[in-house]
PDBQT receptor file of N, H, CA, C and O in Angstrom, charges set to zero:
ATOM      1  N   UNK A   1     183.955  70.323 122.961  1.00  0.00    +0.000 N 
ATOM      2  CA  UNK A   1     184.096  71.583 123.657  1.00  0.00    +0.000 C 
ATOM      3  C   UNK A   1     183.857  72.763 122.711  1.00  0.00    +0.000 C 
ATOM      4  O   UNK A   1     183.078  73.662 123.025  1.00  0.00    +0.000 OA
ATOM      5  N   UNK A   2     184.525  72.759 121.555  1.00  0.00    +0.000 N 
ATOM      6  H   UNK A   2     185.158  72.028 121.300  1.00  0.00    +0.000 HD
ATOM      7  CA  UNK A   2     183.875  73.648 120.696  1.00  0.00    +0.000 C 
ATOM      8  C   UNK A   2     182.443  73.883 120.331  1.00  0.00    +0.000 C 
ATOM      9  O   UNK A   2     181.878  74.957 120.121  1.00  0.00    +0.000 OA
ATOM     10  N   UNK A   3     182.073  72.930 120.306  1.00  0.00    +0.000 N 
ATOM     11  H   UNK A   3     182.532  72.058 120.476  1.00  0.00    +0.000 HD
ATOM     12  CA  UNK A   3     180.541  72.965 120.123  1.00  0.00    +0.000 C 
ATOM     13  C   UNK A   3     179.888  74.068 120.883  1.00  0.00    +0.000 C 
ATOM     14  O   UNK A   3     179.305  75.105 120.567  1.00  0.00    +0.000 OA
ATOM     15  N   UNK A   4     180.280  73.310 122.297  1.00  0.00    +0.000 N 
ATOM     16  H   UNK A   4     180.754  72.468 122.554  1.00  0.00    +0.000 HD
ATOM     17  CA  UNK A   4     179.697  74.349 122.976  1.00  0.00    +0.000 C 
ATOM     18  C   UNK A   4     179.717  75.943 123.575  1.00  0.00    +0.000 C 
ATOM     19  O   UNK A   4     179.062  76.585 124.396  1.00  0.00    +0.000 OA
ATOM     20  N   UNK A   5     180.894  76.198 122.642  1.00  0.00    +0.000 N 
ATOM     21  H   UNK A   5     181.426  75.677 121.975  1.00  0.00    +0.000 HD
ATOM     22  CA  UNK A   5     181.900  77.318 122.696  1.00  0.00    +0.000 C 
ATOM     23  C   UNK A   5     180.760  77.797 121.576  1.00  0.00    +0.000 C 
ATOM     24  O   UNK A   5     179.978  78.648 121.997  1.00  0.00    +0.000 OA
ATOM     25  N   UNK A   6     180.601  77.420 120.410  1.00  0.00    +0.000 N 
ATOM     26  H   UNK A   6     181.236  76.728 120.067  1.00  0.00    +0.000 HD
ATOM     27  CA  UNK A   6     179.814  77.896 119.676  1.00  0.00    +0.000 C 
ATOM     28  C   UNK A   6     178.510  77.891 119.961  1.00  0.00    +0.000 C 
ATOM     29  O   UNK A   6     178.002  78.951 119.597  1.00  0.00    +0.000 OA
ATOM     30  N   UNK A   7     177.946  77.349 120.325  1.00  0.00    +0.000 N 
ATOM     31  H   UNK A   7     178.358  76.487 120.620  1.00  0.00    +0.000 HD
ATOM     32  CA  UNK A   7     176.833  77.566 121.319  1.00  0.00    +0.000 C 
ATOM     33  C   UNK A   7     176.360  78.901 122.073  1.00  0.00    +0.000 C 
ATOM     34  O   UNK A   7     175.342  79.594 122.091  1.00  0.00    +0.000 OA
ATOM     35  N   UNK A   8     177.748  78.907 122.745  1.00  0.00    +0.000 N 
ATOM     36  H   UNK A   8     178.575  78.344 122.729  1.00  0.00    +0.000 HD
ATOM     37  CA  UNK A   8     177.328  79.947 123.590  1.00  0.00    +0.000 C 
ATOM     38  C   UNK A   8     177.847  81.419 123.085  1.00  0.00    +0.000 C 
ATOM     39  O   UNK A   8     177.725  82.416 123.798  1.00  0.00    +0.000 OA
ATOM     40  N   UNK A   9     178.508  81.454 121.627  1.00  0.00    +0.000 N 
ATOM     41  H   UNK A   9     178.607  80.645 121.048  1.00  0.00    +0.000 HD
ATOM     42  CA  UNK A   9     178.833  82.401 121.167  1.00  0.00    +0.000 C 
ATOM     43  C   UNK A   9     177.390  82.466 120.270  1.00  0.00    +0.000 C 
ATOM     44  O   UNK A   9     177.025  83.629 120.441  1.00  0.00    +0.000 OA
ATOM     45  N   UNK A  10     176.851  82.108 119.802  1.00  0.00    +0.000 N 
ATOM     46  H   UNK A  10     177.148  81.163 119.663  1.00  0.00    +0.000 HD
ATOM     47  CA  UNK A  10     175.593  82.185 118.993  1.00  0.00    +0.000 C 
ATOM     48  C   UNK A  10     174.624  82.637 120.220  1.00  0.00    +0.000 C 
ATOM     49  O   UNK A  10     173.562  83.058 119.761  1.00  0.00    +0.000 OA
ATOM     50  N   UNK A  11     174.654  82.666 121.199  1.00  0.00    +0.000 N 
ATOM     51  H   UNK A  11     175.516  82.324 121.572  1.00  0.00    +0.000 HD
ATOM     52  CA  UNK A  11     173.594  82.566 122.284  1.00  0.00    +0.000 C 
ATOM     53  C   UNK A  11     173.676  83.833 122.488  1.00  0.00    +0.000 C 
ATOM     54  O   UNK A  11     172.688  84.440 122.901  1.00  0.00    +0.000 OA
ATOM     55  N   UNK A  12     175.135  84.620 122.182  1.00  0.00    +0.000 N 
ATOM     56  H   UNK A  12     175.937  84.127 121.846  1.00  0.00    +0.000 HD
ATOM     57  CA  UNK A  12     175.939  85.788 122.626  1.00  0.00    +0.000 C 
ATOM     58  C   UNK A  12     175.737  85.808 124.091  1.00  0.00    +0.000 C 
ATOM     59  O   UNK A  12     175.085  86.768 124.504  1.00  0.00    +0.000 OA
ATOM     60  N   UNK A  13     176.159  84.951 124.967  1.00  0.00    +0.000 N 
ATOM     61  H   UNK A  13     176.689  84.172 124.631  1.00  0.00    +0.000 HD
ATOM     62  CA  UNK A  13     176.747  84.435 126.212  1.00  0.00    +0.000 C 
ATOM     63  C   UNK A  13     178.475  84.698 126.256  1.00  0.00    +0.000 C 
ATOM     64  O   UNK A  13     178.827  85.047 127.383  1.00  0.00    +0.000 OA
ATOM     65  N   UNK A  14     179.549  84.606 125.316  1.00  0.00    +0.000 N 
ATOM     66  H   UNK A  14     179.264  84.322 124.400  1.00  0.00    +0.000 HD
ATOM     67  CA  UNK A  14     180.825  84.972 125.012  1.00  0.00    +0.000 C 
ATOM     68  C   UNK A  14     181.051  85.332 123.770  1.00  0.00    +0.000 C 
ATOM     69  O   UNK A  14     180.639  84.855 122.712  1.00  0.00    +0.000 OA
ATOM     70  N   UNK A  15     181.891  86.409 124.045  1.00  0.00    +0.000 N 
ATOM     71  H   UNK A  15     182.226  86.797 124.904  1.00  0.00    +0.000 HD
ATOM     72  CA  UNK A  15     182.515  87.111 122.462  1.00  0.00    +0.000 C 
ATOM     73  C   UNK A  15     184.002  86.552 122.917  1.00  0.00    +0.000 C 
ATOM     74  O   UNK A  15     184.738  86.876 123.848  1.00  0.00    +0.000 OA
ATOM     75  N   UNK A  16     184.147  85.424 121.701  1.00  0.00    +0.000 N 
ATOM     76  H   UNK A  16     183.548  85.160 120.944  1.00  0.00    +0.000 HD
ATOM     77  CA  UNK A  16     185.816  84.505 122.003  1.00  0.00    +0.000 C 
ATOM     78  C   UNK A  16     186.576  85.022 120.698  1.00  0.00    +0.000 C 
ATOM     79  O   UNK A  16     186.359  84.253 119.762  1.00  0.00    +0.000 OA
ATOM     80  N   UNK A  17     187.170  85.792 120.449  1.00  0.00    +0.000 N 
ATOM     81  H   UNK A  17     187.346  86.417 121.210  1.00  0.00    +0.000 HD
ATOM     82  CA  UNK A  17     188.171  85.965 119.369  1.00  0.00    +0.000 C 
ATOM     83  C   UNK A  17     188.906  84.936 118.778  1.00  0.00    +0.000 C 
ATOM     84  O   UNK A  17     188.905  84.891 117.548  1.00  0.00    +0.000 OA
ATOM     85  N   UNK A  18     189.585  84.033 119.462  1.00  0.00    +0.000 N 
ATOM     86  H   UNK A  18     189.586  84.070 120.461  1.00  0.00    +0.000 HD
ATOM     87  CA  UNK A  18     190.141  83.000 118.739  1.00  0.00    +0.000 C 
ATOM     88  C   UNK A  18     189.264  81.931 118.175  1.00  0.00    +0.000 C 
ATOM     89  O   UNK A  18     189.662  81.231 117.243  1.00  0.00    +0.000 OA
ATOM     90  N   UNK A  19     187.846  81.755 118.817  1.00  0.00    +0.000 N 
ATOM     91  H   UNK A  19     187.523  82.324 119.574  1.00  0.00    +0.000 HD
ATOM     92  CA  UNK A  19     186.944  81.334 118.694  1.00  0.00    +0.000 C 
ATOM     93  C   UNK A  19     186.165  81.901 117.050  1.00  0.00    +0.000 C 
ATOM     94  O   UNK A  19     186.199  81.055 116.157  1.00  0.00    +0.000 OA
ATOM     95  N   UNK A  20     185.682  82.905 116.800  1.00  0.00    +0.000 N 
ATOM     96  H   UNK A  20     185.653  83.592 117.526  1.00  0.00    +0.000 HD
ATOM     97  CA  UNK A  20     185.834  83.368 115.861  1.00  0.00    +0.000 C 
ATOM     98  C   UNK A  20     187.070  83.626 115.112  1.00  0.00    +0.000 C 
ATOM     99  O   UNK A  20     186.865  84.059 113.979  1.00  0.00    +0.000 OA
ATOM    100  N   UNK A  21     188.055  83.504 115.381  1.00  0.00    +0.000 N 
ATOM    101  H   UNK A  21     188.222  83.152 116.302  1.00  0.00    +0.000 HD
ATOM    102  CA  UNK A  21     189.242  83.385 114.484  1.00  0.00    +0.000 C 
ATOM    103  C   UNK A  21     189.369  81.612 113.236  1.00  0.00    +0.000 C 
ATOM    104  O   UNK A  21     189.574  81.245 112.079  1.00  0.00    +0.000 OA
ATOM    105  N   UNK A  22     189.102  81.191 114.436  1.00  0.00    +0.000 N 
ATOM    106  H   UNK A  22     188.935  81.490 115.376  1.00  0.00    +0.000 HD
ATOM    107  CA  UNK A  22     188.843  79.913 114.453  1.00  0.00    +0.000 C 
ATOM    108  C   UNK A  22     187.894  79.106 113.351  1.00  0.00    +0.000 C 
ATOM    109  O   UNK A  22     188.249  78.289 112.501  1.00  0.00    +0.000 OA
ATOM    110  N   UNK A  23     186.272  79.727 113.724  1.00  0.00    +0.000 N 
ATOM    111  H   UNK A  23     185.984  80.391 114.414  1.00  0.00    +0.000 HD
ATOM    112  CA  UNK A  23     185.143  79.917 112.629  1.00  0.00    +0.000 C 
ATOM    113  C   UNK A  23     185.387  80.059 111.601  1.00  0.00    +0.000 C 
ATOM    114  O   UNK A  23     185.103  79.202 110.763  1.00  0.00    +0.000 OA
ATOM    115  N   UNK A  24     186.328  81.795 111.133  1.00  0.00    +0.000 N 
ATOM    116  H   UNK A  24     186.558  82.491 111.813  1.00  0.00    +0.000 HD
ATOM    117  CA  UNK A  24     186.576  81.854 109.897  1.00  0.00    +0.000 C 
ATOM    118  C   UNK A  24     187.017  80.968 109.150  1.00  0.00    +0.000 C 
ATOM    119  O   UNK A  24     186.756  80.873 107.951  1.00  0.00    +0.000 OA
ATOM    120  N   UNK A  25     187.836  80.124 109.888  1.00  0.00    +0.000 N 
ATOM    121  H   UNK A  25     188.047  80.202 110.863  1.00  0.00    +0.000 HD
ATOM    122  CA  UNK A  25     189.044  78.989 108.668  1.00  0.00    +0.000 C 
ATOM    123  C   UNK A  25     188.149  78.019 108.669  1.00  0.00    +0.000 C 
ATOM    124  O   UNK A  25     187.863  77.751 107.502  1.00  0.00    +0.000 OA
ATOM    125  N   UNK A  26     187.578  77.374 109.414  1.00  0.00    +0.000 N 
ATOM    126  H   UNK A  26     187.810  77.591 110.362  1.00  0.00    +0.000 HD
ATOM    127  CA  UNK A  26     187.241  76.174 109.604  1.00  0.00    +0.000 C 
ATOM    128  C   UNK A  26     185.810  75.759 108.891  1.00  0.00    +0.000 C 
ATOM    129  O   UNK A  26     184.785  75.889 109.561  1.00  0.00    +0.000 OA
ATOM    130  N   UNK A  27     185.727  75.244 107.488  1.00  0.00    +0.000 N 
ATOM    131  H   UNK A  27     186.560  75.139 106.944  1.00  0.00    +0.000 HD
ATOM    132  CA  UNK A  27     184.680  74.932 107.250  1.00  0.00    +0.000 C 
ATOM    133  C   UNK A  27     183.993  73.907 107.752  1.00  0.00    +0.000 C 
ATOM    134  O   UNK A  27     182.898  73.855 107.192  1.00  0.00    +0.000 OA
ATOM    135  N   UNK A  28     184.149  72.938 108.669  1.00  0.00    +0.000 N 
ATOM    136  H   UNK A  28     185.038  72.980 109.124  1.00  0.00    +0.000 HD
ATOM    137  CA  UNK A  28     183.718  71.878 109.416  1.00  0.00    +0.000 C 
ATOM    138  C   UNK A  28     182.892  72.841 110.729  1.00  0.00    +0.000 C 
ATOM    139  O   UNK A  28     181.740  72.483 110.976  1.00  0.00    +0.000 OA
ATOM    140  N   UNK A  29     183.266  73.618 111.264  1.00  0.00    +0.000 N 
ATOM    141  H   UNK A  29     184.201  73.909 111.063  1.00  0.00    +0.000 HD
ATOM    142  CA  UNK A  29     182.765  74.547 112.456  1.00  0.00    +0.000 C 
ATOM    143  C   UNK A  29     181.818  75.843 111.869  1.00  0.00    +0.000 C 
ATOM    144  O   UNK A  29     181.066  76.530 112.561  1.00  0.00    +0.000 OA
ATOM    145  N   UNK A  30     182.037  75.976 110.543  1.00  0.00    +0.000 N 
ATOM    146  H   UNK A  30     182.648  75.418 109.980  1.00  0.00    +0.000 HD
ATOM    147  CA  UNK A  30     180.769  76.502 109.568  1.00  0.00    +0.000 C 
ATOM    148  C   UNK A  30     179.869  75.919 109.354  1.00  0.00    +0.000 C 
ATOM    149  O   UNK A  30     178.753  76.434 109.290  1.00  0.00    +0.000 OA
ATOM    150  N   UNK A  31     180.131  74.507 109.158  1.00  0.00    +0.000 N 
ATOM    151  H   UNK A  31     181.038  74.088 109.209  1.00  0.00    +0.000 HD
ATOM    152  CA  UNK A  31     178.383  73.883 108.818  1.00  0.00    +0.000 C 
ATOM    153  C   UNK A  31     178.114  73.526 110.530  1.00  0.00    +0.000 C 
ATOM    154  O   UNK A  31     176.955  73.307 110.881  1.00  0.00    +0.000 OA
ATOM    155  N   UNK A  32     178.663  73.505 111.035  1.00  0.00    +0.000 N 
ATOM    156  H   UNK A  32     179.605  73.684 110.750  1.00  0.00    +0.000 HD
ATOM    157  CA  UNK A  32     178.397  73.141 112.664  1.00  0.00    +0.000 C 
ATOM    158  C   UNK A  32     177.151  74.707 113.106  1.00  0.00    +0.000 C 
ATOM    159  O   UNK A  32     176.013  74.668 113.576  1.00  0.00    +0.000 OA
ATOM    160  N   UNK A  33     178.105  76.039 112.654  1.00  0.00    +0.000 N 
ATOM    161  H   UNK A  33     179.029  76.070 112.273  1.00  0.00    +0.000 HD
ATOM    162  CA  UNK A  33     177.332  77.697 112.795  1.00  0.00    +0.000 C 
ATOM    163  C   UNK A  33     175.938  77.136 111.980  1.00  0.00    +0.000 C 
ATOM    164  O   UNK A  33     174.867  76.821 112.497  1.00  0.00    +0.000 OA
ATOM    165  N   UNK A  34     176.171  77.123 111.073  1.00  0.00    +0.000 N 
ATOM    166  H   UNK A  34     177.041  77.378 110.652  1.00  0.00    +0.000 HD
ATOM    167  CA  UNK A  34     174.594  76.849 110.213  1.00  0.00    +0.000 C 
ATOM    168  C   UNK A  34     173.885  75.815 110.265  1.00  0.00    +0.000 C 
ATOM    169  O   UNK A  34     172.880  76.105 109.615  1.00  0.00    +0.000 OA
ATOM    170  N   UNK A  35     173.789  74.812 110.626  1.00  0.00    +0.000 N 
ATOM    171  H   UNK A  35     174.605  74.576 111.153  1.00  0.00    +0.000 HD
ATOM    172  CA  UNK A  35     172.928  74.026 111.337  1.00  0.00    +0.000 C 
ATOM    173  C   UNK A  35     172.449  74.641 112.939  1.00  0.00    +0.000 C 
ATOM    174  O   UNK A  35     171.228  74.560 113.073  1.00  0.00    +0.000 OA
ATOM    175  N   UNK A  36     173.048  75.135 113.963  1.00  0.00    +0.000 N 
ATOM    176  H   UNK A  36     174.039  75.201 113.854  1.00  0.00    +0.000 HD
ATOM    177  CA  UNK A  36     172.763  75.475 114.794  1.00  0.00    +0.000 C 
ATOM    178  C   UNK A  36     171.532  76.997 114.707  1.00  0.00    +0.000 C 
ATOM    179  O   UNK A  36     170.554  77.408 115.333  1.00  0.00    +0.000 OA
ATOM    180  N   UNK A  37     172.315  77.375 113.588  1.00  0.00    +0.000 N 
ATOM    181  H   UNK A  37     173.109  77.041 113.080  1.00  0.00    +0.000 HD
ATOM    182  CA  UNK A  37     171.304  78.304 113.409  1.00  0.00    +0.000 C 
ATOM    183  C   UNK A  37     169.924  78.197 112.993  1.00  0.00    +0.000 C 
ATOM    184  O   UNK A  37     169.027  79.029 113.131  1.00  0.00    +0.000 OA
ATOM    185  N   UNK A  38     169.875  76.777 112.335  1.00  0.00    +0.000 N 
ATOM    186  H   UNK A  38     170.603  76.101 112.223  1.00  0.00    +0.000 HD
ATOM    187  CA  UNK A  38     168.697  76.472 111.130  1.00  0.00    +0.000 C 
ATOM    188  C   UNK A  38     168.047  75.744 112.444  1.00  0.00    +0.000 C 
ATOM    189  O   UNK A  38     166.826  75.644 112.326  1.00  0.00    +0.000 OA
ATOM    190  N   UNK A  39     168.454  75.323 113.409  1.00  0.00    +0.000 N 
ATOM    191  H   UNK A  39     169.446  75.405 113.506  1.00  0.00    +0.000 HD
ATOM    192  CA  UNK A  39     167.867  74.577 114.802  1.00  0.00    +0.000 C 
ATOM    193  C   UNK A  39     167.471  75.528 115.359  1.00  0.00    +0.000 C 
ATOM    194  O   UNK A  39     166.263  75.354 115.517  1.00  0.00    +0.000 OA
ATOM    195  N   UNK A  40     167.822  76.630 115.840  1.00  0.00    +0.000 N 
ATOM    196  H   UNK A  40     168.804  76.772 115.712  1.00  0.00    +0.000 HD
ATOM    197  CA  UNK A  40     167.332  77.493 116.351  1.00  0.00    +0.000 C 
ATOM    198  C   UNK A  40     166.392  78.441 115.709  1.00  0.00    +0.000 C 
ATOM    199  O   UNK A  40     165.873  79.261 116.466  1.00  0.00    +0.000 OA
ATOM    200  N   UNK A  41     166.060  78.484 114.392  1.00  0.00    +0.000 N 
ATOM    201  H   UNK A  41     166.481  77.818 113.777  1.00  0.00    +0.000 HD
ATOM    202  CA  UNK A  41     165.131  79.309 113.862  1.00  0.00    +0.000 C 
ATOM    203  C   UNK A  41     164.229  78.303 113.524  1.00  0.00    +0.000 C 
ATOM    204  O   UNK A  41     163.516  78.805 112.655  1.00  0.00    +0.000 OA
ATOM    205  N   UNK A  42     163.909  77.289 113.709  1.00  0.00    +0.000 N 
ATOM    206  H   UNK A  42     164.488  76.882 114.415  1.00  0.00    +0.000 HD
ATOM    207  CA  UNK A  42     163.091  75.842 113.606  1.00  0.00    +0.000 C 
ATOM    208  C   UNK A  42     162.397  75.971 114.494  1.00  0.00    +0.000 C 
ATOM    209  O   UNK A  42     161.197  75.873 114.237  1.00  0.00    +0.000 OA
ATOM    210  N   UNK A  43     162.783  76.235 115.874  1.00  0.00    +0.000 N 
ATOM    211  H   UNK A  43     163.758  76.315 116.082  1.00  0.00    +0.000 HD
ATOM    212  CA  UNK A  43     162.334  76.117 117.072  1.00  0.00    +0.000 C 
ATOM    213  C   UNK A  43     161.716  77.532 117.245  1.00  0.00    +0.000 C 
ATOM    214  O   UNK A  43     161.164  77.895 118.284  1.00  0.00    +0.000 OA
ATOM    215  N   UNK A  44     161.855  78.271 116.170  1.00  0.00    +0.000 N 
ATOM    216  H   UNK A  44     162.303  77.975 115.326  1.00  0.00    +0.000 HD
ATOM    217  CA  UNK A  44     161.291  79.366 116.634  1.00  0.00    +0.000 C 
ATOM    218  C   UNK A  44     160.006  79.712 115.649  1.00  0.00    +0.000 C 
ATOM    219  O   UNK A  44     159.284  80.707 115.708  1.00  0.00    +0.000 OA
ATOM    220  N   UNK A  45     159.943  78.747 114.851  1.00  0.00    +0.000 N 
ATOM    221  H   UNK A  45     160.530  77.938 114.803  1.00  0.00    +0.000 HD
ATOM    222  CA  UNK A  45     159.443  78.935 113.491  1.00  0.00    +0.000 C 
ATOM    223  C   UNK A  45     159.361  79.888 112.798  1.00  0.00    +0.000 C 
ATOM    224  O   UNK A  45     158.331  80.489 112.493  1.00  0.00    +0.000 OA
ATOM    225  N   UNK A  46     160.750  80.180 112.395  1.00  0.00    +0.000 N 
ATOM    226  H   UNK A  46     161.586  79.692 112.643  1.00  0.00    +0.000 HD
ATOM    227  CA  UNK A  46     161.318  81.159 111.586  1.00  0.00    +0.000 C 
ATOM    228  C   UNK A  46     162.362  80.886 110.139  1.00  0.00    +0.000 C 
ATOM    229  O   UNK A  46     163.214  81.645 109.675  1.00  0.00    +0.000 OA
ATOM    230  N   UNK A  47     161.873  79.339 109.595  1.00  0.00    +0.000 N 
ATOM    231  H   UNK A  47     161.181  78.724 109.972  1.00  0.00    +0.000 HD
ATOM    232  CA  UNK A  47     162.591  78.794 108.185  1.00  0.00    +0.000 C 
ATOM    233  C   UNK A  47     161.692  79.478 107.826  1.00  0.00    +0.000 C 
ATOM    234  O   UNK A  47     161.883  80.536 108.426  1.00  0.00    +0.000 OA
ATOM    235  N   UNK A  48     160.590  79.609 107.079  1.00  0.00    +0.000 N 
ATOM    236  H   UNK A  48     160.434  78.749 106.591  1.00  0.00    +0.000 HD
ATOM    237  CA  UNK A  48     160.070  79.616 105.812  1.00  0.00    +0.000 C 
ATOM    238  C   UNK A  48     160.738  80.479 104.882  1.00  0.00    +0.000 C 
ATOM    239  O   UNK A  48     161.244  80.060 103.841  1.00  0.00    +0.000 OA
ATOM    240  N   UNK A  49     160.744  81.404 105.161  1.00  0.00    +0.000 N 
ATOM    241  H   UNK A  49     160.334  81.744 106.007  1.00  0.00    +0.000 HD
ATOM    242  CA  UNK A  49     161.540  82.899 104.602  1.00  0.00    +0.000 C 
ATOM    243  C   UNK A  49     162.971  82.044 103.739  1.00  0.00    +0.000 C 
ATOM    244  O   UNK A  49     163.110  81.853 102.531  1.00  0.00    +0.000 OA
ATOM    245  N   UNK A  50     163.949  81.632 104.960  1.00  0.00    +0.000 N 
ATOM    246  H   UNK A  50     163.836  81.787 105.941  1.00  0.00    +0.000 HD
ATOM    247  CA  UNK A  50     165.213  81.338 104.664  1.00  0.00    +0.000 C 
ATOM    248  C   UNK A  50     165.191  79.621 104.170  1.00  0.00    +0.000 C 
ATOM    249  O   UNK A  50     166.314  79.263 103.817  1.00  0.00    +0.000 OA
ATOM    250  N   UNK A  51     164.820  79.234 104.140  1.00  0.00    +0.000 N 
ATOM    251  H   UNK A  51     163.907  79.524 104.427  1.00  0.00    +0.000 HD
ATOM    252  CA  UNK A  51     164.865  77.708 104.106  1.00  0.00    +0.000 C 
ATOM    253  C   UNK A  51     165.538  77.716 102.003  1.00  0.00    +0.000 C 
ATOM    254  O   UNK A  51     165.266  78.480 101.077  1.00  0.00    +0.000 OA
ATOM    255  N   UNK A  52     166.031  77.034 102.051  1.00  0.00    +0.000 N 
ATOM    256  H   UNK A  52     166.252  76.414 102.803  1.00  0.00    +0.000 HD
ATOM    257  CA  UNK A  52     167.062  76.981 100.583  1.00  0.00    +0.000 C 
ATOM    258  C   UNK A  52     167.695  75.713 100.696  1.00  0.00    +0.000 C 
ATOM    259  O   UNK A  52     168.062  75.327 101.806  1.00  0.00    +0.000 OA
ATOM    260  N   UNK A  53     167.898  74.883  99.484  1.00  0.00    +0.000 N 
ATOM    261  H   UNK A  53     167.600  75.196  98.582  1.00  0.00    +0.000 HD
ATOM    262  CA  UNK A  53     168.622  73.375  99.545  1.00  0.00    +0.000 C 
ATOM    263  C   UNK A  53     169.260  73.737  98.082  1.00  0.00    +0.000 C 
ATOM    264  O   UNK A  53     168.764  73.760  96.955  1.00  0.00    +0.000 OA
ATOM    265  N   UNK A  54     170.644  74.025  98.611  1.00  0.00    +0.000 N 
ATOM    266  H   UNK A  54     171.047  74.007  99.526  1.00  0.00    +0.000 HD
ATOM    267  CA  UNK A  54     171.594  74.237  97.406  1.00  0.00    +0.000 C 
ATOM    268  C   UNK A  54     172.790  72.510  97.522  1.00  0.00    +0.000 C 
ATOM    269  O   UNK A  54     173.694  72.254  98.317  1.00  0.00    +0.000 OA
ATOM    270  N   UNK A  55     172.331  71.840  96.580  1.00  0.00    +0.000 N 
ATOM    271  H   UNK A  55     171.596  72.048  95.934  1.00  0.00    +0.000 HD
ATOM    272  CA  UNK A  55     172.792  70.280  96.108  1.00  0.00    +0.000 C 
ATOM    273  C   UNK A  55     173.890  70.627  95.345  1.00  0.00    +0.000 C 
ATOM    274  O   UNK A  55     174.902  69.926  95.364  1.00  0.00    +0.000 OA
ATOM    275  N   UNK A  56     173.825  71.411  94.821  1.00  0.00    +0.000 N 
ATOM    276  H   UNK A  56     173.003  71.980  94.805  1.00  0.00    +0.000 HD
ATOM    277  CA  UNK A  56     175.265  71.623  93.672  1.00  0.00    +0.000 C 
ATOM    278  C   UNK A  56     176.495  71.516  94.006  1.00  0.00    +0.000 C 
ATOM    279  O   UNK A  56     177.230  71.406  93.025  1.00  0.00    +0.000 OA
ATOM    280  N   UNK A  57     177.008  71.505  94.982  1.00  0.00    +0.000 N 
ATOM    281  H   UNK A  57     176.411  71.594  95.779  1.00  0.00    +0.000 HD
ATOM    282  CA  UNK A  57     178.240  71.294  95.308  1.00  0.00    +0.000 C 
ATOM    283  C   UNK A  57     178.641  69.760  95.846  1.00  0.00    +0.000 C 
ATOM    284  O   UNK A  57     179.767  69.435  95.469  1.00  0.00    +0.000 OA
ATOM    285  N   UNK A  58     178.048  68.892  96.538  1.00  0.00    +0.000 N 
ATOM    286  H   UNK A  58     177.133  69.156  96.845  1.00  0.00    +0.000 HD
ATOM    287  CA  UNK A  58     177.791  67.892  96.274  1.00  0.00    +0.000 C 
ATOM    288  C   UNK A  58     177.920  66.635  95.288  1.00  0.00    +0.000 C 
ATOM    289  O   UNK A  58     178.712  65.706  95.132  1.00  0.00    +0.000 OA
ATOM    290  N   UNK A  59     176.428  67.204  94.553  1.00  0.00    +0.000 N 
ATOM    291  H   UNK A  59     175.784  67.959  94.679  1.00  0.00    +0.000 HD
ATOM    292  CA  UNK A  59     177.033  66.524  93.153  1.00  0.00    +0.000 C 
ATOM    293  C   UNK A  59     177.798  66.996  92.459  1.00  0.00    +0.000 C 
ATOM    294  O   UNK A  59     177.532  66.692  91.296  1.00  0.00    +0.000 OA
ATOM    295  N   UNK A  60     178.604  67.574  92.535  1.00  0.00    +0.000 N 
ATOM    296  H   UNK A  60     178.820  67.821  93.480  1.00  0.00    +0.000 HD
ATOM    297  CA  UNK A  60     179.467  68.575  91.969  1.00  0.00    +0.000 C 
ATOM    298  C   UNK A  60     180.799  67.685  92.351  1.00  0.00    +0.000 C 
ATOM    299  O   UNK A  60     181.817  67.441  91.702  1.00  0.00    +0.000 OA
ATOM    300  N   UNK A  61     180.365  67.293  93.702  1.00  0.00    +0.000 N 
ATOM    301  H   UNK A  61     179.539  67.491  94.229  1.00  0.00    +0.000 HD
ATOM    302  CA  UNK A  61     181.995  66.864  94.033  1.00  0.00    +0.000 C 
ATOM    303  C   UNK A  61     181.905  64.490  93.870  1.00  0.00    +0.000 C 
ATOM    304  O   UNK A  61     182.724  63.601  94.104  1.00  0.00    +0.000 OA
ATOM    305  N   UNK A  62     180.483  64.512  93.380  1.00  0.00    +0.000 N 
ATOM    306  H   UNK A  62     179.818  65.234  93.190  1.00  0.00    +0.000 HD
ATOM    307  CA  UNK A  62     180.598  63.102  93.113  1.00  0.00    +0.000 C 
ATOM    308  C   UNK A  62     181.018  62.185  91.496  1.00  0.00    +0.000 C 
ATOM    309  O   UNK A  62     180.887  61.015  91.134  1.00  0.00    +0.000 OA
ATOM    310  N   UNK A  63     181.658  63.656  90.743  1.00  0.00    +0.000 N 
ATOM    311  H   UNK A  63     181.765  64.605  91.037  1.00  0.00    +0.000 HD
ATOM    312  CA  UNK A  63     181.934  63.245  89.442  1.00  0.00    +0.000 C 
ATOM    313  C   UNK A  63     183.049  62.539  89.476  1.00  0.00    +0.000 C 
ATOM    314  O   UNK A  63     183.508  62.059  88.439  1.00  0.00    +0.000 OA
TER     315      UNK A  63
């Protein structure tokens, strides 16, 4: 259900306050915002500009 809460707040279909309250804390529902976004500017063919692969944190966290 969130998903699609975020969905439709990215769509700007609803402005949800707790919903964005929500966003802020939640780094699991952050990479959920940025993938949706990177899907939607895919489809629009609008990466090139933004497209970036930052690994460092990652291996960062496999020591």
């Amino acid at each position: 259900m969130q998903k699609e809460k975020l969905s439709a707040l990215m769509d700007g279909e609803t402005l949800d306050n707790e919903l964005l309250n929500e966003l802020s804390r939640s780094s699991e529902m952050q990479k959920t915002w940025e993938s949706y976004h990177l899907i939607r500017d895919s489809l629009r063919g609008d990466t090139a500009e933004m497209l970036h692969f930052d690994i460092s944190a990652r291996v960062h966290g496999r020591h």
